[in-house]
Each structure stands twice: as structure tokens, then as C-alpha cells.
C-alpha positions as CSV (number, residue, x, y, z in Angstrom):
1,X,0.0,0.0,0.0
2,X,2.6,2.6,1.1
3,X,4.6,1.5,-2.3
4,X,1.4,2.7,-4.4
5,X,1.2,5.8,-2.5
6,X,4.8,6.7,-3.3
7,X,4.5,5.8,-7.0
8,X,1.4,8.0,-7.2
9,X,3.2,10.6,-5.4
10,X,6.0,10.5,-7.4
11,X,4.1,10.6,-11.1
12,X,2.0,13.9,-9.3
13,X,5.5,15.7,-8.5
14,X,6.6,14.6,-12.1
15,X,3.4,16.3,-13.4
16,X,3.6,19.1,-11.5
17,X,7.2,19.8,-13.0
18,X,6.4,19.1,-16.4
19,X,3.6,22.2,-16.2
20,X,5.7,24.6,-14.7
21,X,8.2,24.2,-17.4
22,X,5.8,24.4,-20.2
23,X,4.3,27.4,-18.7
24,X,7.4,29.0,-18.0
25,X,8.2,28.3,-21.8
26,X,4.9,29.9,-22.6
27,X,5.1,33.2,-20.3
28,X,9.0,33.4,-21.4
29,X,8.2,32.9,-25.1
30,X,11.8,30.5,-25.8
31,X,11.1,29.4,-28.9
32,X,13.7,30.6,-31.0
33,X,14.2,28.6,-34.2
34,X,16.7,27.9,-36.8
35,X,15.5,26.7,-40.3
36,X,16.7,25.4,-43.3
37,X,14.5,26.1,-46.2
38,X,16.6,24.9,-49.5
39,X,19.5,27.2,-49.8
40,X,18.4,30.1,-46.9
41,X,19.0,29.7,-43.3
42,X,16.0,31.1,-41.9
43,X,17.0,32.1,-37.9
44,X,14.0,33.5,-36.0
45,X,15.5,35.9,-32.8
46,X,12.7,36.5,-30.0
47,X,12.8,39.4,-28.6
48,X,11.5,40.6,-25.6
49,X,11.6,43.2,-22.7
50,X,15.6,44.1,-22.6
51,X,17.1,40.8,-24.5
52,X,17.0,38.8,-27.6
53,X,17.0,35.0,-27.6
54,X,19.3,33.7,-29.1
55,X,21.5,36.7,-28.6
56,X,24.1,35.2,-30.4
57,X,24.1,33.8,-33.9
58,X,26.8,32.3,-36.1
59,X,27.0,31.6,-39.7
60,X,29.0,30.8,-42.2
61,X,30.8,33.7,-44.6
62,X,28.4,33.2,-47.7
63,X,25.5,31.7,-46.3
64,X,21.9,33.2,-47.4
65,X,20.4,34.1,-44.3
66,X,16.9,35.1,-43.5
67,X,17.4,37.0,-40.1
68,X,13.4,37.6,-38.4
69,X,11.9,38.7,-35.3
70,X,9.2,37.3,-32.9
71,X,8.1,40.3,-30.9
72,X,7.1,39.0,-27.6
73,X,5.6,41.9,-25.3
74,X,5.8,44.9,-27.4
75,X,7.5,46.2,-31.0
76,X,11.0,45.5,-31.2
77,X,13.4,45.2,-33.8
78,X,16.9,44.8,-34.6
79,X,19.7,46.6,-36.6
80,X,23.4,45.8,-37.7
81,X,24.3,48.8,-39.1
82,X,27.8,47.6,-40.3
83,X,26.0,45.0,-42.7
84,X,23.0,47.5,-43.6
85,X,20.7,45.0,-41.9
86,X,17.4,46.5,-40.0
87,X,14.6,44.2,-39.4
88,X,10.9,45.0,-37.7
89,X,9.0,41.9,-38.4
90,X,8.2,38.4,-38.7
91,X,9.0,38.9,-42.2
92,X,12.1,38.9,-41.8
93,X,15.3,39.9,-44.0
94,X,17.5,38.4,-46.2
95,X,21.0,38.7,-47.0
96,X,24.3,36.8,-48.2
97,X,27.1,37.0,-45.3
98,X,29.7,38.4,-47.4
99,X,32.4,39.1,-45.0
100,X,33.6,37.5,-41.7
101,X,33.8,39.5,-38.5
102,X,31.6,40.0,-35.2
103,X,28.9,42.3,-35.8
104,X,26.8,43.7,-33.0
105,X,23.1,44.1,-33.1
106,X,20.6,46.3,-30.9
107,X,17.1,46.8,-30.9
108,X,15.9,49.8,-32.6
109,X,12.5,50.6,-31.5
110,X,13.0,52.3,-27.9
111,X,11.4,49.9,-25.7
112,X,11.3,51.6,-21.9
113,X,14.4,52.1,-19.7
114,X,16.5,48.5,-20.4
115,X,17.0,49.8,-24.0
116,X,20.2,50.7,-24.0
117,X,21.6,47.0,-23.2
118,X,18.9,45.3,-25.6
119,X,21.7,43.8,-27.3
120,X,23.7,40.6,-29.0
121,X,26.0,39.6,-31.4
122,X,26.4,38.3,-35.1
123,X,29.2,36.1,-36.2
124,X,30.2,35.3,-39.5
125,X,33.1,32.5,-39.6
């Protein structure tokens, strides 16, 4: 009897976990993708309240890239003004990584007081 009880107990508390990592996923919105759609890497950044996830990205030096946004609480938007890049929506950009280096990007639709370090980085091996 007390073996049952400790099974049940145990398969509740795994539950229980399981939810609060899924809603923790939900609320947070990780869902950040990567996708490869016949010659163009599609990467989808979410973007959020003062970050971006992923806030890193590499590719490759010549890789077609499709670089898009996934607003979470508000507009947001990202630029890499070295590369001409600016993008505002799910629609995303594309471009051809024609040179290597690291390339900072920032969001570029003020966003309240966390702004300023809205941040990450691009880079092209």
C-alpha cells in the first residue's frame, strides 16, 4: 500500500514539474528557431523586454540568411548597421554573409528604460 502511494506521489510531483516548465516556456516565449529552407537559413530571434534569444548567432561567410523577429511583449526590432541590416518583423530579412567579422546588433524601436543593453551579437566564420 505505502509503495502505491509513493508511485502516485511520485508521477503527481513529475506532473507538476512538467507544467511549470511548459508554462514557464509559454510566459517566457523560448522558442527561438533555426530553419533550413533549401539554400536560406531562416533564424527567428525572440525578442522581448531588454534581451534577444538567441543573442548570439553564427553563420557561415556566404551563407543566405533570413534574419526575423518574434516580438514577444511589445515592437521590437533589430539593426546591424555595419552590414545595412534593420529588421521589424516576422518577415524577416535576407541577406548573403559576405564578409567575416563579429557584428553587433541592438534593438531599434525604444522599448522603456532596459533599452540601451537590448543587445547581441552576429558572427560570420
Amino acid at each position: 500500500m505505502n509503495k502505491r502511494k509513493i508511485i502516485i506521489a511520485g508521477i503527481a510531483v513529475i506532473f507538476v514539474v512538467t507544467a511549470i516548465l511548459l508554462l514557464v516556456n509559454l510566459k517566457t516565449g523560448i522558442h527561438a528557431s533555426v530553419v533550413n529552407e533549401g539554400n536560406v537559413r531562416e533564424i527567428t530571434i525572440d525578442a522581448k523586454r531588454f534581451e534577444f534569444n538567441p543573442n548570439v548567432i553564427k553563420i557561415k561567410e556566404g551563407e543566405a540568411v533570413r534574419l526575423k523577429i518574434n516580438n514577444i511583449d511589445g515592437e521590437h526590432g533589430f539593426s546591424i548597421p555595419e552590414l545595412g541590416i534593420e529588421v521589424h518583423d516576422e518577415k524577416g530579412t535576407l541577406f548573403i554573409a559576405d564578409k567575416k567579422g563579429t557584428f553587433d546588433f541592438y534593438c531599434h524601436h525604444y522599448c522603456g528604460s532596459g533599452h540601451g543593453g537590448m543587445k547581441g551579437v552576429l558572427i560570420v566564420e
